[in-house]
C-alpha atoms as an extended CHARMM CRD file, in Angstrom:
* protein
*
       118  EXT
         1         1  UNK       CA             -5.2930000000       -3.1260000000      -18.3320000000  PROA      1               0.0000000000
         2         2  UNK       CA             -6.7700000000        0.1120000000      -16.5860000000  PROA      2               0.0000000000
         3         3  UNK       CA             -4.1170000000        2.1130000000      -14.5450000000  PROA      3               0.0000000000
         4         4  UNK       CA             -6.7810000000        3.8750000000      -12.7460000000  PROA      4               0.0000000000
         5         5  UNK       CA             -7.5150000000        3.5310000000       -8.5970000000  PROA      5               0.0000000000
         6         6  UNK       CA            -10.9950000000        3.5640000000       -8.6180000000  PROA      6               0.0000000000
         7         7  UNK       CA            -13.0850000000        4.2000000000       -4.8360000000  PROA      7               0.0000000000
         8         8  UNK       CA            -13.9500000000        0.2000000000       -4.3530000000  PROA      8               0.0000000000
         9         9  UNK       CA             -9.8050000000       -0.3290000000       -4.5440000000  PROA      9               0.0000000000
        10        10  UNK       CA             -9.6210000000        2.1900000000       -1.5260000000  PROA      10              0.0000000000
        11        11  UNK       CA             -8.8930000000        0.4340000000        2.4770000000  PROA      11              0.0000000000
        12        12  UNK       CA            -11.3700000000        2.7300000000        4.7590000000  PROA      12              0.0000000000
        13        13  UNK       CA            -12.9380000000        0.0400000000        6.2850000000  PROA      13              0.0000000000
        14        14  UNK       CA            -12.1370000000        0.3680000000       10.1180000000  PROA      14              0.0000000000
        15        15  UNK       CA            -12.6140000000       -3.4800000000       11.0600000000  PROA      15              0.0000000000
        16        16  UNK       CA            -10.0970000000       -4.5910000000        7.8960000000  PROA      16              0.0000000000
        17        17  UNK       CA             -7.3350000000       -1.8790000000        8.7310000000  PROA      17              0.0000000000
        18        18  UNK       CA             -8.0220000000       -3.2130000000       12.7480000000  PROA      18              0.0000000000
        19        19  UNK       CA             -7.3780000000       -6.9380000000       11.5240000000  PROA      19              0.0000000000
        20        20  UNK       CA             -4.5890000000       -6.0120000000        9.2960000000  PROA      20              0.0000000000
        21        21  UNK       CA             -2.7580000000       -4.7660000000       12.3430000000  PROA      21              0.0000000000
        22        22  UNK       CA             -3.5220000000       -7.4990000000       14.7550000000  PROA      22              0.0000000000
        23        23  UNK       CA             -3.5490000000      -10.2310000000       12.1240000000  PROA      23              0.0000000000
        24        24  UNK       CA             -1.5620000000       -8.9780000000        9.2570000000  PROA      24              0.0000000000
        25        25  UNK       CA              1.9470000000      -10.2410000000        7.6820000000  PROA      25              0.0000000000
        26        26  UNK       CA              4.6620000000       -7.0850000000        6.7020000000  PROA      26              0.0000000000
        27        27  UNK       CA              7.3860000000       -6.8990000000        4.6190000000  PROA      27              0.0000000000
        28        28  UNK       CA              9.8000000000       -3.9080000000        4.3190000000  PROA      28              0.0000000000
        29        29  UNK       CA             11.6390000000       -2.3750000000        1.8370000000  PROA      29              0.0000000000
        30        30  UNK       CA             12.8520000000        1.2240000000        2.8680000000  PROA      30              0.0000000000
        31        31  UNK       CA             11.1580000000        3.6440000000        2.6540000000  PROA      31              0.0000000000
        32        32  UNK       CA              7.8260000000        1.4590000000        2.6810000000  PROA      32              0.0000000000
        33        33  UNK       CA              6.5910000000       -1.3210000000        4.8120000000  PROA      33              0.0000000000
        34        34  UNK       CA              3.2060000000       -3.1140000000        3.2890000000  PROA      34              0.0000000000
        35        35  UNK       CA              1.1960000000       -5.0060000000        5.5630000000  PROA      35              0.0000000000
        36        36  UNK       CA             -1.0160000000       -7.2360000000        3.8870000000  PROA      36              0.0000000000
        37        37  UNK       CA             -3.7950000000       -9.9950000000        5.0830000000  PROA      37              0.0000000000
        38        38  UNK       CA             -5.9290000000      -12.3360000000        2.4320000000  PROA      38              0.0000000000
        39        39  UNK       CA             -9.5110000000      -11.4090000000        3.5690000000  PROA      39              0.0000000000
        40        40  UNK       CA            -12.3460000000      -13.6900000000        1.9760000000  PROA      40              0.0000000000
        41        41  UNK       CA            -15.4990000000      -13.0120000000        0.8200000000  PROA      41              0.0000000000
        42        42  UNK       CA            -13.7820000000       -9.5250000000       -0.4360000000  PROA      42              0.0000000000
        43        43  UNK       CA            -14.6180000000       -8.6780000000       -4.1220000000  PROA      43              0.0000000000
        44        44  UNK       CA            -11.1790000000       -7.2670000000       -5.1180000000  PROA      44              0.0000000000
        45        45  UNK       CA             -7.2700000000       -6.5030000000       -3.7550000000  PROA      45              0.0000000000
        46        46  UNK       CA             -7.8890000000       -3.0350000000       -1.3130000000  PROA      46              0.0000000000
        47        47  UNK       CA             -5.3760000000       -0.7350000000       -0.4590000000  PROA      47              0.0000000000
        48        48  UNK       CA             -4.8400000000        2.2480000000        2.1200000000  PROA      48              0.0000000000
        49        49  UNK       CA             -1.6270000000        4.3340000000        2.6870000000  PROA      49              0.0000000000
        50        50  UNK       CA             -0.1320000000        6.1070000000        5.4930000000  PROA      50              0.0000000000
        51        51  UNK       CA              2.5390000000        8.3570000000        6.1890000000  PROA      51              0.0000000000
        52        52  UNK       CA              3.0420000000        9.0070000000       10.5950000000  PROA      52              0.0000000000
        53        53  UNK       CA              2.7710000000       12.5790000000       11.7470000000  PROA      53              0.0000000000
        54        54  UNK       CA              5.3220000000       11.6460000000       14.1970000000  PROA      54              0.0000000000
        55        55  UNK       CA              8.2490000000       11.9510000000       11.5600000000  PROA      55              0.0000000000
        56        56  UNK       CA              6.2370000000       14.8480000000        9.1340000000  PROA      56              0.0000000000
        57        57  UNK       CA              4.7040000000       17.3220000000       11.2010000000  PROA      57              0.0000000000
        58        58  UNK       CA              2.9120000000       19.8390000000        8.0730000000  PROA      58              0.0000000000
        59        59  UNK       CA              0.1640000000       18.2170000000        6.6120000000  PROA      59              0.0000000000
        60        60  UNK       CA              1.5450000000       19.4610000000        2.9350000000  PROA      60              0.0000000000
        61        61  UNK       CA              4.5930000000       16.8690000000        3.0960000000  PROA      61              0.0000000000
        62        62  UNK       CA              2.5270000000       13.8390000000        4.7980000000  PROA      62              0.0000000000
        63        63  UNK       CA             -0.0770000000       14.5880000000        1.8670000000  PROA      63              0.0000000000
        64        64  UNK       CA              2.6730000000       14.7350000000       -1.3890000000  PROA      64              0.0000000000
        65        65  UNK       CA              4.3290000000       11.2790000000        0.3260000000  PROA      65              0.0000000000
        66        66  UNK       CA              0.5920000000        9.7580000000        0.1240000000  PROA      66              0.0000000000
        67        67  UNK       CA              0.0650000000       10.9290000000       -3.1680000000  PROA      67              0.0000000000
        68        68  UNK       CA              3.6560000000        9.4360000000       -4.6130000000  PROA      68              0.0000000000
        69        69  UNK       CA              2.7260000000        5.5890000000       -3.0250000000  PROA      69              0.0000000000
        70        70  UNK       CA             -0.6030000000        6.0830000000       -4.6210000000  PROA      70              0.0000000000
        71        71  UNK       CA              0.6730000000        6.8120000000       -8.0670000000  PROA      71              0.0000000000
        72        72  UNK       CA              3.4860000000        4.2720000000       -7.3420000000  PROA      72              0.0000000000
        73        73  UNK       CA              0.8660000000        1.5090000000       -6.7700000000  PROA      73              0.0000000000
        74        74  UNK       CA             -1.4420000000        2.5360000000       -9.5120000000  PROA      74              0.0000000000
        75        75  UNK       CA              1.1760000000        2.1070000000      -11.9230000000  PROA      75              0.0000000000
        76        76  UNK       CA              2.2230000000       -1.2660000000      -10.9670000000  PROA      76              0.0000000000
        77        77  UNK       CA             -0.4690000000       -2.7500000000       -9.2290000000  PROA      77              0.0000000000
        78        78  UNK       CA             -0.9120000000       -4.9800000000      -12.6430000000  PROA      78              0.0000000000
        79        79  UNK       CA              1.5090000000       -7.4690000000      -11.0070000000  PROA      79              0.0000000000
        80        80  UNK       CA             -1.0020000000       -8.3530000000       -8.3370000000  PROA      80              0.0000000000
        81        81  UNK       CA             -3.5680000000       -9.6470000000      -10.7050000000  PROA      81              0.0000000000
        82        82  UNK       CA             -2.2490000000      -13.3350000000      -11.4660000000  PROA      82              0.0000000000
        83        83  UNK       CA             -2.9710000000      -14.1190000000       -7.4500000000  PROA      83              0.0000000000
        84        84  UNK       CA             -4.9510000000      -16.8270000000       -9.0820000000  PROA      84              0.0000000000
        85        85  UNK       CA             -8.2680000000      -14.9310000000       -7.6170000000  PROA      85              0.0000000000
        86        86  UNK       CA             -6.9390000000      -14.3510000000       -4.2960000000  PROA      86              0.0000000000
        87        87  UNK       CA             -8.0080000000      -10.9330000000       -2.2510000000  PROA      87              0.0000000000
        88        88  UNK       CA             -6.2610000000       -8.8090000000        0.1810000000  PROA      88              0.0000000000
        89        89  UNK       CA             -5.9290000000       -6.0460000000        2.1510000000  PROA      89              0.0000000000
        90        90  UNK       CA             -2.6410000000       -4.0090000000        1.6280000000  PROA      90              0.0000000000
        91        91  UNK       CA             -1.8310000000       -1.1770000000        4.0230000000  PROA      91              0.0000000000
        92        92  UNK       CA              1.4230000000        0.6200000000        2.7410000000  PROA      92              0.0000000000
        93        93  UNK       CA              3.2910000000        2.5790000000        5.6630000000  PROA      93              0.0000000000
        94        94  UNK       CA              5.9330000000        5.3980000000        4.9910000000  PROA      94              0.0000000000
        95        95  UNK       CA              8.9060000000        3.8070000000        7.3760000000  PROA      95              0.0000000000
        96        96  UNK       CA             11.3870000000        6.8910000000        6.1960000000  PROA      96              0.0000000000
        97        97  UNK       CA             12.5540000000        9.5680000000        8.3080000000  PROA      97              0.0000000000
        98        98  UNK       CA             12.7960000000       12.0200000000        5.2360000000  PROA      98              0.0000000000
        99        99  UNK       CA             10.8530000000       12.6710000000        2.1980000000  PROA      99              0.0000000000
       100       100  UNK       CA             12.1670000000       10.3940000000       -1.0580000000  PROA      100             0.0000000000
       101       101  UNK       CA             11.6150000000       11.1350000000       -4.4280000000  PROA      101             0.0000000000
       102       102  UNK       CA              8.8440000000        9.0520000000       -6.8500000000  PROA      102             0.0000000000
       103       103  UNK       CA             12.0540000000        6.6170000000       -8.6280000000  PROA      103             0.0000000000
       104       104  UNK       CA             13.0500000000        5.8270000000       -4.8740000000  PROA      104             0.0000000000
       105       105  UNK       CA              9.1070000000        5.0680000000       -3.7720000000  PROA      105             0.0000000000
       106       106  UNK       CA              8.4810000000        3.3510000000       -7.2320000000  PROA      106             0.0000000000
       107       107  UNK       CA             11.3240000000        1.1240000000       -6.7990000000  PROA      107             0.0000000000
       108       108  UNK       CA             10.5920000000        0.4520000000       -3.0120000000  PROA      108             0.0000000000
       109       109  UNK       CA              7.1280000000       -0.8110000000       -4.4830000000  PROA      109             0.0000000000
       110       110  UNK       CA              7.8440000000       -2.6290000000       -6.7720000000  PROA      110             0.0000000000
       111       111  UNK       CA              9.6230000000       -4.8630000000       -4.7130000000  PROA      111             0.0000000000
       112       112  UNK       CA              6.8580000000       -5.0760000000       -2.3970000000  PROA      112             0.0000000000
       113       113  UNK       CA              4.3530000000       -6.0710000000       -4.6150000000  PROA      113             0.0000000000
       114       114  UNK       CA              6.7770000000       -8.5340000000       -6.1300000000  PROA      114             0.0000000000
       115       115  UNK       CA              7.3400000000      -10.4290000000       -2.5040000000  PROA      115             0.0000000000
       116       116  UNK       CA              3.4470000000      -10.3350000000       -2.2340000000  PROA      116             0.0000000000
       117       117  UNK       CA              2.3080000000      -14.3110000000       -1.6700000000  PROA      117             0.0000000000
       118       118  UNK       CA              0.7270000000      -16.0350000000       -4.0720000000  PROA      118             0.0000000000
C-alpha cells in the first residue's frame, strides 16, 4: 500500500465540487464535515479540502489546517479501498471555529472515512 496523494487523487474539477454540493450526502464529526457523492465513470476515489476564510482570516493558518486533513487522509485513506470498486468524490470541510492539533484532525478522520458507505 502507497501512502502517497498523487495529482489524479486531487478534487479540482469545478462541475464535481458543484454536484457534490447540490447532490452530495455529509457526515460530521467535529472539527470536519466530509461531503461525499459516488460519481461513475470516475477512475479512482478524489478528494479536495477546505478550510472557510470566514472563521481564519491569515492565509498561513487556513493553509497549515489544509495541510493537517491532507496528511490525515493520506495516512488512512487505505480504509477506503475495499468499496468493492466503488468511486467518489470526498470534499472534507474544516467545521471548527479554532485551529486543532493533527491527533484531534486524525481522529476526526478516521471516523469519517469509517462511516463512508459501502
Amino acid at each position: 500500500m502507497r501512502f502517497t496523494f498523487q495529482k489524479h487523487e486531487k478534487l479540482k474539477s469545478r462541475k464535481t465540487i458543484g454536484a457534490l454540493f447540490s447532490e452530495g450526502k455529509g457526515i460530521n464529526k467535529f472539527p470536519l464535515r466530509m461531503i461525499y457523492l459516488h460519481i461513475e465513470g470516475q477512475e479512482s476515489i478524489k478528494a479536495g479540502f477546505s478550510v472557510p476564510k470566514r472563521n481564519f482570516k491569515l492565509a498561513v493558518s487556513r493553509n497549515r489546517i489544509k495541510r493537517l486533513m491532507r496528511e490525515a487522509y493520506r495516512l488512512h485513506k487505505n480504509k477506503l479501498k475495499p468499496n468493492n470498486g466503488d468511486n467518489f468524490a470526498l470534499l472534507f470541510l474544516y467545521i471548527g471555529r479554532k485551529e486543532c492539533d493533527f491527533s484531534e484532525i486524525e481522529k476526526a478522520m478516521t471516523v469519517l472515512l469509517d462511516k463512508l458507505p459501502e
